[in-house]
N, C-alpha and C positions, 0 to 999 in steps of 0.2 A: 589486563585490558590494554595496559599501553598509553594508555588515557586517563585524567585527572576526571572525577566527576563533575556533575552540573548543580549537585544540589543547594548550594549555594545562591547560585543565579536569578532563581524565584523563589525561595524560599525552602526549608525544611516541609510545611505544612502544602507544598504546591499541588494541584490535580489535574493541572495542564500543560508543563512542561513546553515545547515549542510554541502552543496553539498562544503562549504569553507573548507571540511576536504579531500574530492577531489584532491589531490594538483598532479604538473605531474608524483612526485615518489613514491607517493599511489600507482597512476595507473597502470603507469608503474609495481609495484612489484605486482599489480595483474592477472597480464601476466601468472606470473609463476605457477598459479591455472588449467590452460588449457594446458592438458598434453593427452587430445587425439583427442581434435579438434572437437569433438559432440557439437550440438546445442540442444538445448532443447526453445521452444517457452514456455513463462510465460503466455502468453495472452489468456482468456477465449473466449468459443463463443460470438460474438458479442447478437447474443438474445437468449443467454440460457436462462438467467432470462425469464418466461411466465409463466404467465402476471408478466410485469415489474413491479417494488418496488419503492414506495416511491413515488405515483402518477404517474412517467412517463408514457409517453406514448409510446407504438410500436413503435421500429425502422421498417421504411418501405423504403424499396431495391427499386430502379427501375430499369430497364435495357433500356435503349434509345438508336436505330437508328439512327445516324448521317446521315449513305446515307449507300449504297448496303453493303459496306463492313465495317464500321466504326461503333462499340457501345461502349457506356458509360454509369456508373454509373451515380443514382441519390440516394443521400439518404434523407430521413423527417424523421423527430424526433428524431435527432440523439444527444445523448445525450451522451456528452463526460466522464462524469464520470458515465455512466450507466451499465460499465462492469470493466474489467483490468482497471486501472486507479491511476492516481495521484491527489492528493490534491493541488491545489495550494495555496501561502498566501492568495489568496481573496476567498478562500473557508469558512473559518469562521472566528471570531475577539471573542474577548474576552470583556464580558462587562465593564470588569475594567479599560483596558488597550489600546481597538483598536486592531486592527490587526497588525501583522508583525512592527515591530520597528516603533511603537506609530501610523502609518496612523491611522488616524481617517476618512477618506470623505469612502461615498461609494464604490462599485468596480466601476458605472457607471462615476464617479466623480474624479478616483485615475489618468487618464491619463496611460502611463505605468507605474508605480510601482505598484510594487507586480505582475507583468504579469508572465504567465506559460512561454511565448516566453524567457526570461531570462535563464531558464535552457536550452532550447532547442538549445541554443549557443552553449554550451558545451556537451550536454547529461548526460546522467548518468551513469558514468563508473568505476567499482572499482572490488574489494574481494568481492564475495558473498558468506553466510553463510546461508545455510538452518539448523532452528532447526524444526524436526518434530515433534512438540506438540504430534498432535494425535497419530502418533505410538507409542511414548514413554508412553503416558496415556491407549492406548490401552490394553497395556500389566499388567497393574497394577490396574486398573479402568476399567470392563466391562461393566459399565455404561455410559460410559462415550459418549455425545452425543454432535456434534460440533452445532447442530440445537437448540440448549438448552442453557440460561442462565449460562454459568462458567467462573469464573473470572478467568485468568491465571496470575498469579505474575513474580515479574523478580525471586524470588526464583526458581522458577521450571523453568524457561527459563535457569536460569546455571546449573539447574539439567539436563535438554537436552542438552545441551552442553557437560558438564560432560560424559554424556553417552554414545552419539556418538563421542568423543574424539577431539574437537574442540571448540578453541577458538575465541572468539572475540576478533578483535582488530580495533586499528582506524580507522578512516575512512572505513569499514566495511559498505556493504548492508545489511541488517538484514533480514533475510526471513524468516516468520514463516509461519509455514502452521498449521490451524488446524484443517484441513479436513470439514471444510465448504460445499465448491466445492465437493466432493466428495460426502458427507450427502445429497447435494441438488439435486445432479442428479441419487442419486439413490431413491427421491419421484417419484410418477407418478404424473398424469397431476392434480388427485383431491387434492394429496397431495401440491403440489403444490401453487394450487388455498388458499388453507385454511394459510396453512402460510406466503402468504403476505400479507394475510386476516387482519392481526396485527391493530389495533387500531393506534398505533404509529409507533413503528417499532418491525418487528419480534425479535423474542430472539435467539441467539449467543453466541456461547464461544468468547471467545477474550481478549485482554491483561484489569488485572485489572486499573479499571480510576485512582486511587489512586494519590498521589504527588510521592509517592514511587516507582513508576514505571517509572514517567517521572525521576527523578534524578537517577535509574540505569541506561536507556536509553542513556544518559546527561553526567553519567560517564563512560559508558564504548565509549564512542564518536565514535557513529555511522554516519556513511554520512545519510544514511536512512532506515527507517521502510518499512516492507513491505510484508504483511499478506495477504490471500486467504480468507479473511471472507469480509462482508461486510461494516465494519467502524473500524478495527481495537481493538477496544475498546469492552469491552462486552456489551451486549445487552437484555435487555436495560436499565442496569444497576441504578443506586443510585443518587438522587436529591442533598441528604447530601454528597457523594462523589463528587458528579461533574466531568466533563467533560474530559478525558485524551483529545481527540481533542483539546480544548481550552489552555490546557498545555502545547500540543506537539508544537502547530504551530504558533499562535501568539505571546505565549510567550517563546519559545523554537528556534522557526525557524525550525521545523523539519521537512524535507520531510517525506511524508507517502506517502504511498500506499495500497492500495486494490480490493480484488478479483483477485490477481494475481493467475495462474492457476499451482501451483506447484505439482499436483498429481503425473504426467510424472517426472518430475524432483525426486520428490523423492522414485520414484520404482527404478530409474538407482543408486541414491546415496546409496540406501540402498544394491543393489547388491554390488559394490564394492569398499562400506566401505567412499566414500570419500565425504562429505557434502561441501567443498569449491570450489567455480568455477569463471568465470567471468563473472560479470551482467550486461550488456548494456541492455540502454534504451533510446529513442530517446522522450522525450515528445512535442507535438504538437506544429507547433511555428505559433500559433496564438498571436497575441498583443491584450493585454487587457483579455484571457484564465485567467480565475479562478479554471481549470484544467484540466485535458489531460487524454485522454487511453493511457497506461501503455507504451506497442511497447518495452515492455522487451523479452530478449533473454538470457537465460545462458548457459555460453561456457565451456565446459567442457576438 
């Protein structure tokens, strides 16, 4: 990994991992981000994705009749990290090390620990920072393609910063957008088709895997990550690099997230002027959840 673990930090026995940078005068002072009361939904169509990635299969709707006046939903195939979405610790482990502060048994075997239901006590509530990758690379780079293999470094992550006049700070939601979301829904159906066509996984810009990225990440002490591409990480990146997933979560503790649907959010930020707002998120409080759709909203 390249990197020293976290488990330490909060404890051997921790179930939150960054979300411990949360604290209630975080939140509290990220009140003061929402200064006209607009909402903005973060969460993508549930089946944009078509044909779904990564083997899944179709989410299927049903609409059921209880009696004359009564209907209810049914959903099959409903895959929880299959759109807007969070990672939770039993989402991946690291070969070296286990997962989240040393577990070693499976997710079938952990009991609750490492459950997604853990956050979902609290939600996820803080400062939110949108940096707009893509528009900032747009302007400089007409090449530049979110559908495409590019590594994004924390270098140019404080170059977006920089540019739109905002900083990170503690306990901070980190939002990137790199225009993912946007690139995918302007393919058509054949388009489509061909790039989840991927052998492995399709290719994506996204943050570089590097150790150098998890230790910006680490020190600018983020509560969490959370990008509109499909794994955060680029795609499908270096065997010899290795894994940012593996960095960020078992041995890090870091919430991520992804395929959050920041398009909307950053046409209003970019009218006027103002990238910070407040992030709620409510993740799924399933026991035993190795992860959740997203059920972010930022407040404006």
């Amino acid at each position: 990994m390249g990197i020293p673990h976290s488990w330490d930090v909060f404890g051997r026995t921790d179930e939150l991992g960054t979300l411990n940078l949360l604290d209630d005068a975080t939140v509290l002072s990220a009140f003061r981000e929402a200064q006209t009361g607009e909402r903005v939904g973060l969460t993508m169509d549930a089946d944009l994705l078509d044909p779904p990635l990564y083997g899944r299969e179709p989410l299927q709707h049903t609409m059921l009749q209880l009696d004359r006046n009564t209907w209810d939903d049914r959903l099959d195939a409903f895959y929880p990290q299959a759109a807007s979405q969070w990672d939770g610790f039993r989402h991946v482990r690291c070969r070296e090390l286990g997962f989240f502060t040393g577990v070693t048994e499976d997710p079938t075997d952990m009991g609750d620990r490492l459950s997604i239901h853990h956050w979902a006590e609290q939600g996820i509530v803080g400062r939110g920072i949108l940096l707009d990758v893509e528009r900032y690379l747009a302007r400089i780079d007409a090449t530049y393609d979110a559908l495409q293999e590019i590594s994004i470094d924390a270098a140019l992550l404080h170059a977006v910063a920089v540019d739109q006049g905002v900083e990170i700070r503690r306990g901070d939601v980190l939002c990137i957008r790199f225009g993912w979301i946007s690139a995918y829904r302007n393919l058509d159906a054949q388009g489509r088709r061909d790039y989840g066509a991927a052998a492995v996984s399709p290719p994506f810009a996204g943050l570089a895997a590097d150790e150098s990225t998890a230790r910006a990440l680490w020190n600018w002490q983020v509560a969490a990550v959370a990008c509109d591409n499909l794994g955060a990480e680029v795609s499908p990146g270096s065997a010899a690099v290795g894994s940012l997933h593996r960095r960020l979560i078992p041995t890090l503790g870091f919430v991520v997230g992804e395929l959050l649907d920041f398009d909307r959010l950053a046409e209003r930020c970019a009218e006027d002027g103002r990238w910070t707002f407040v992030f709620t998120a409510v993740p799924l409080n399933i026991r035993g959840g190795l992860g959740s759709p997203a059920n972010a909203i930022a407040i404006r």
